[in-house]
KEVO-313187 format. One line per 4 residues: number of its first residue (from 1); their letters; for each residue y, x, z of C-alpha. Coordinates in Angstrom, 3 decimals, padded with zeros to 6 digits, always signed. Each point is the difference from the previous one (the first is absolute). Example, Ala and Ser with C-alpha at 12.3 -4.5 7.8 and 13.67 -1.06 7.14 Angstrom:
BEGIN
1) as) -004.500:+012.300:+007.800 | +003.440:+001.370:-000.660
This chain:
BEGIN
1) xxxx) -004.829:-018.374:+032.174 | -000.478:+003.044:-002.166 | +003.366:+001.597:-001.389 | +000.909:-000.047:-003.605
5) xxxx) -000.150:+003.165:-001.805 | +001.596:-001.313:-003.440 | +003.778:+000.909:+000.429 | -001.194:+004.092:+001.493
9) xxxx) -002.011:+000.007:-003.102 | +002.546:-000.854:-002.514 | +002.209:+002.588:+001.869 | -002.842:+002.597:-000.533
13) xxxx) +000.178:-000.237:-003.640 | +003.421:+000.188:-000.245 | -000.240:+003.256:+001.590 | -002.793:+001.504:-000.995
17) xxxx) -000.926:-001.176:-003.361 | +003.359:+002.348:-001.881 | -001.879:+003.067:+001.540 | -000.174:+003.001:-002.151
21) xxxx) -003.504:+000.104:+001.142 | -000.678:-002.974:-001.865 | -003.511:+000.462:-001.391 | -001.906:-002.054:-002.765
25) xxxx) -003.389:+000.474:+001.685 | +001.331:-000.774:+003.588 | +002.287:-002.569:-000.960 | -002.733:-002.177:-001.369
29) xxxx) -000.679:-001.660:+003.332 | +003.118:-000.518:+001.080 | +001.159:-001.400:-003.283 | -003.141:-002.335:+000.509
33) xxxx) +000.759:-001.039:+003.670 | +004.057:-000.341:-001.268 | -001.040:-002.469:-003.070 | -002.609:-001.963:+002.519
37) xxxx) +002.850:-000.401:+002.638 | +002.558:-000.953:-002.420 | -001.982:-002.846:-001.590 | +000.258:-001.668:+003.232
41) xxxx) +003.555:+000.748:+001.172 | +002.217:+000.066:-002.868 | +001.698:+003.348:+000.823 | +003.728:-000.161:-000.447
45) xxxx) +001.988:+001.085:-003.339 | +000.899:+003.705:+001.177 | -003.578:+000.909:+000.936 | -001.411:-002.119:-003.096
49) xxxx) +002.316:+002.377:-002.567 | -001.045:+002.957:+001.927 | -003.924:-001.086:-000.143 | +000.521:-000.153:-003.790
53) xxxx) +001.445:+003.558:-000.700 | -003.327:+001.342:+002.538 | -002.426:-002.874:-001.824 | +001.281:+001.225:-003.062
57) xxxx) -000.346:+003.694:+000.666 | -003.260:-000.662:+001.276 | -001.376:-001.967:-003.043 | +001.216:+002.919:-002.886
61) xxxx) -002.076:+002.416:+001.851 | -003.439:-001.504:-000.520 | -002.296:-000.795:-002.918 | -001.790:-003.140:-000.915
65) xxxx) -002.485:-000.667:+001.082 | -000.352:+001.796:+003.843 | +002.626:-001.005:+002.403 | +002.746:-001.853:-001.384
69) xxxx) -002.737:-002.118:-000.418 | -000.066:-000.230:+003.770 | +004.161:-000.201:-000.264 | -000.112:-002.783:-002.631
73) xxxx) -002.107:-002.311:+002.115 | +002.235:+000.254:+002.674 | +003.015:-000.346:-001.870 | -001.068:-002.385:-002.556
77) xxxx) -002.746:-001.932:+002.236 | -001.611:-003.359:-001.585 | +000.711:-001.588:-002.875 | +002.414:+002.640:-001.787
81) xxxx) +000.354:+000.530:-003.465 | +000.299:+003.464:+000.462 | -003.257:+000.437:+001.355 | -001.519:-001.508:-003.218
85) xxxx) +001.709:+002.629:-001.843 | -001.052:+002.979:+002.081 | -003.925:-001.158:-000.213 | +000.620:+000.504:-003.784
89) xxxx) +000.338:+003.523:+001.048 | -003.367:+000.289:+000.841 | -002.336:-003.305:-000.771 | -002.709:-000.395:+002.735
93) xxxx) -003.058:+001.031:-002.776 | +001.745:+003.284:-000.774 | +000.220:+001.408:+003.853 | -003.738:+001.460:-000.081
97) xxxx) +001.550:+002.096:-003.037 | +002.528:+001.035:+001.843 | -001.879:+002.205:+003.023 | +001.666:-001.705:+002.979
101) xxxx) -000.432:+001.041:+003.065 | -001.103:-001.918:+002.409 | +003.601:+000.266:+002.063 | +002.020:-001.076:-003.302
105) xxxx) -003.022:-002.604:-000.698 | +000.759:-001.197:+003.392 | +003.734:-000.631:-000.791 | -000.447:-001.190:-003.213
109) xxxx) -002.485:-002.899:+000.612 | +002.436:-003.064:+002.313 | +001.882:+000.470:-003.201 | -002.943:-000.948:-002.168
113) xxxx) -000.463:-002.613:+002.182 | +003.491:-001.426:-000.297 | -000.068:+000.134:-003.587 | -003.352:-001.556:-000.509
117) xxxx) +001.552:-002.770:+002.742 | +002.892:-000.460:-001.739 | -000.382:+000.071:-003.399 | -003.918:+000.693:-001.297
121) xxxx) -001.553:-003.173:+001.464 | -002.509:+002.279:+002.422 | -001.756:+001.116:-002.502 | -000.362:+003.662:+001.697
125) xxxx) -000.500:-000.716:+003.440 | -003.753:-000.126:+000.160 | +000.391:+003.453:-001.407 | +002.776:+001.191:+002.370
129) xxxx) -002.206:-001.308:+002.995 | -003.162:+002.339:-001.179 | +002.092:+002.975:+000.043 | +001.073:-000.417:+002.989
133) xxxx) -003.398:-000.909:+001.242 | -001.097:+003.277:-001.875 | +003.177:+002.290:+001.856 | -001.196:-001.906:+003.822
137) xxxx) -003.093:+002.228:-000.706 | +001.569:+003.149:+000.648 | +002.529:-001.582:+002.781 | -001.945:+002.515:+002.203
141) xxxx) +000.135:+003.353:-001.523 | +003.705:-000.765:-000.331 | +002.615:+001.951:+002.194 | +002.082:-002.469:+002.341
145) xxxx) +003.401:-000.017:-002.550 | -002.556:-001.575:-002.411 | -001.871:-002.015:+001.622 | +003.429:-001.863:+000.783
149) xxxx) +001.453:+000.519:-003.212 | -003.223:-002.055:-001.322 | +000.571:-002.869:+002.662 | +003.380:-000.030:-000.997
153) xxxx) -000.837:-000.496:-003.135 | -002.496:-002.860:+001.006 | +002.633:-002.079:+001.851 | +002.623:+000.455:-002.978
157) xxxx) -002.702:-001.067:-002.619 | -000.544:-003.331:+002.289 | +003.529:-000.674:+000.946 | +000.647:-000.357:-004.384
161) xxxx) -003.049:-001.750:-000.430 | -001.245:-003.453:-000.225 | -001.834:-001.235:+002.565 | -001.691:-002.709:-002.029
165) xxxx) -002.065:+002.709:-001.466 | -001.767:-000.171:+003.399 | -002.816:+002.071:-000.173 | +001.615:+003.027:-001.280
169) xxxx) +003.314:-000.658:+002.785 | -002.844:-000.259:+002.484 | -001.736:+002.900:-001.069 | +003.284:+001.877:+000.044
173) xxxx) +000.966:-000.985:+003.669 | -003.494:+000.159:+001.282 | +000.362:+003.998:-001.415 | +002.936:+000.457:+001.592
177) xxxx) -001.114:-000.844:+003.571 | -003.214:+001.741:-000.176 | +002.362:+003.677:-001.063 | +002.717:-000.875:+002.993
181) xxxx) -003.285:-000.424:+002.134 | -001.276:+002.842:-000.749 | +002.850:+002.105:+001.187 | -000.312:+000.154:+003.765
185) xxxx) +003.421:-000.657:+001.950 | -001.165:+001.766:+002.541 | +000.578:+003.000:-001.941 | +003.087:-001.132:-001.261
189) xxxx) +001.755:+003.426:+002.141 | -001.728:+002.230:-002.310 | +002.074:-000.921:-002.508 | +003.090:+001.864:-001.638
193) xxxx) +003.060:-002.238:+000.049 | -000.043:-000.559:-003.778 | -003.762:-001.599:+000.669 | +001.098:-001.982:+003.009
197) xxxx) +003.019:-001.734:-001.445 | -002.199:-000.634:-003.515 | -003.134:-001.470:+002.408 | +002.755:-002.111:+001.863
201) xxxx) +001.604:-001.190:-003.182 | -003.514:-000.813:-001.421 | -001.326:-001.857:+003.155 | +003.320:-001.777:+000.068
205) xxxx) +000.000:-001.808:-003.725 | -003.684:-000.451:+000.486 | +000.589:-002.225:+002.913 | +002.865:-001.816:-002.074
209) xxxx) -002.203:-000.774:-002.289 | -002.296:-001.441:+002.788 | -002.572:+002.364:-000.877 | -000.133:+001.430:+004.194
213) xxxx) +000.431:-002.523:+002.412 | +002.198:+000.278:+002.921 | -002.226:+002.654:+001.919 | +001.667:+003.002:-002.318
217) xxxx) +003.212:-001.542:+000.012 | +000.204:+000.203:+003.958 | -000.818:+003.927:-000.379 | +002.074:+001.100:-003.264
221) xxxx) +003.009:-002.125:+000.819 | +000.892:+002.094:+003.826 | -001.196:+002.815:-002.071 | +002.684:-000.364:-003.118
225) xxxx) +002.891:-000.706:+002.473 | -000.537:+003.289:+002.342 | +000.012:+001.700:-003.338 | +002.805:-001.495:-000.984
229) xxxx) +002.031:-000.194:+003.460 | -000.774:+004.236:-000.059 | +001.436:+000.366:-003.426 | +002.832:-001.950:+000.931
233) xxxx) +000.653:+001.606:+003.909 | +002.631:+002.632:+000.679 | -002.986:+002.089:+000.738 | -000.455:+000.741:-003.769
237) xxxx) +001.927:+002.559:-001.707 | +000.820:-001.948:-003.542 | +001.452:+002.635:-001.348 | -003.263:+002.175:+000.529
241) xxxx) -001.220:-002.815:-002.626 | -001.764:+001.865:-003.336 | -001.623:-001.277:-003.242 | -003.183:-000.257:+001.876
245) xxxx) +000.647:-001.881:+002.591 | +001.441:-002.399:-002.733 | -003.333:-001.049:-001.191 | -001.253:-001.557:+003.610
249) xxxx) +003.061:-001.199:+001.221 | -000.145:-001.924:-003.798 | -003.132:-001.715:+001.043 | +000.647:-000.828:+003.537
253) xxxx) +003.478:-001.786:-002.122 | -002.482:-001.707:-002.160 | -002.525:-000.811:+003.228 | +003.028:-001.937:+001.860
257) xxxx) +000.836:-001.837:-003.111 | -003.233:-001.582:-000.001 | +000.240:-000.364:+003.938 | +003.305:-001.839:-001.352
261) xxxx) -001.696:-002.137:-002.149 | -002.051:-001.658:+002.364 | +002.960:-000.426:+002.471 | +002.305:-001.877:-002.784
């Protein structure tokens, strides 16, 4: 029976997250993996009010339409009214006059897919599905942060999305598995931590989602809990912790919620 990680992780935030070397930019991914975890275990009221001032902090220092875009999906999820609001920010046939990048595209698009789930009737999603088709072109010139950023992306896009519309949630999933394929595990120790904990966190929702079978979850899941078991061990120095290291032990938090999910 594996141990349970939840209770050292809400006692990690508590420390860490009042730093002074809080950090926008490195925050994001632990911000991420602290919204994914507490969707699932109801943190309690002293860590919820301190989540707020840091969510809140966090959300004032971006600008429509980059990543509190990726904030407000995590916060605000499926079926909020405040996501309808913040697509009025930018409407879907306005972002090619915008110059988006193709990171900020990347965050931006699950939330087009909400919306158009939620409350435009699907109109858009043949049109989401092509660019995404048209980004999996480039999936190999990418650099590795990308590549997972764009899988990421994928798996959030299908997770808001109706799977009645089965030929673009197929197309979708099949994408997914051929990029996760296409990055060989074996290679997996030539990775910085920061790409280790995101390619563990994007192996583990993909399996949620039953997109990899059982084969990946027998190598990710040991492979999550050492990581997690290290972080944890009197061996590591927490106070040694700095802004960067805040960004992968934020995904390998939002990798064990999804590990979670399939437990519960």
């Amino acid at each position: 029976m594996y141990k349970n990680y939840t209770s050292e992780i809400i006692n990690f935030i508590n420390e860490h997250a009042p730093k002074k070397y809080f950090s926008l930019d490195k925050f994001d991914y632990l911000l991420q993996g602290i919204l994914n975890l507490n969707s699932l275990t109801n943190f309690n009221s002293s860590l919820n009010l301190q989540l707020k001032t840091i969510i809140d902090k966090f959300k004032a220092g971006y600008e429509i339409p980059t990543k509190n875009c990726h904030y407000y999906f995590y916060e605000y999820g499926i079926g909020s009214s405040q996501l309808n609001e913040l697509i009025q920010h930018l409407p879907f046939d306005k972002i090619h006059e915008k110059n988006i990048n193709t990171h900020d595209l990347l965050l931006i698009l699950p939330l087009y897919m909400s919306y158009e789930n939620q409350f435009n009737g699907h109109k858009q999603y043949e049109q989401i599905y092509r660019i995404y088709q048209s980004i999996s072109t480039e999936f190999s010139t990418f650099d590795t942060e990308l590549q997972l950023i764009f899988i990421l992306s994928l798996l959030n896009s299908i997770e808001t999305m109706s799977e009645t519309i089965f030929e673009y949630y197929k197309g979708l999933k099949d994408l997914v598995k051929h990029c996760v394929m296409t990055i060989d595990l074996d290679n997996t120790n030539e990775m910085s931590k920061f790409q280790f904990s995101f390619y563990l966190y994007v192996v583990q929702k993909a399996i949620k989602l039953y997109i990899l079978n059982d084969d990946f979850k027998k190598v990710v899941d040991p492979l999550l809990l050492n990581e997690l078991a290290e972080l944890f061990s009197d061996r590591t120095n927490r106070n040694q912790i700095n802004a960067d290291d805040l960004e992968w032990i934020g995904n390998l938090f939002s990798a064990y919620t999804e590990y979670l999910k399939l437990s519960y």
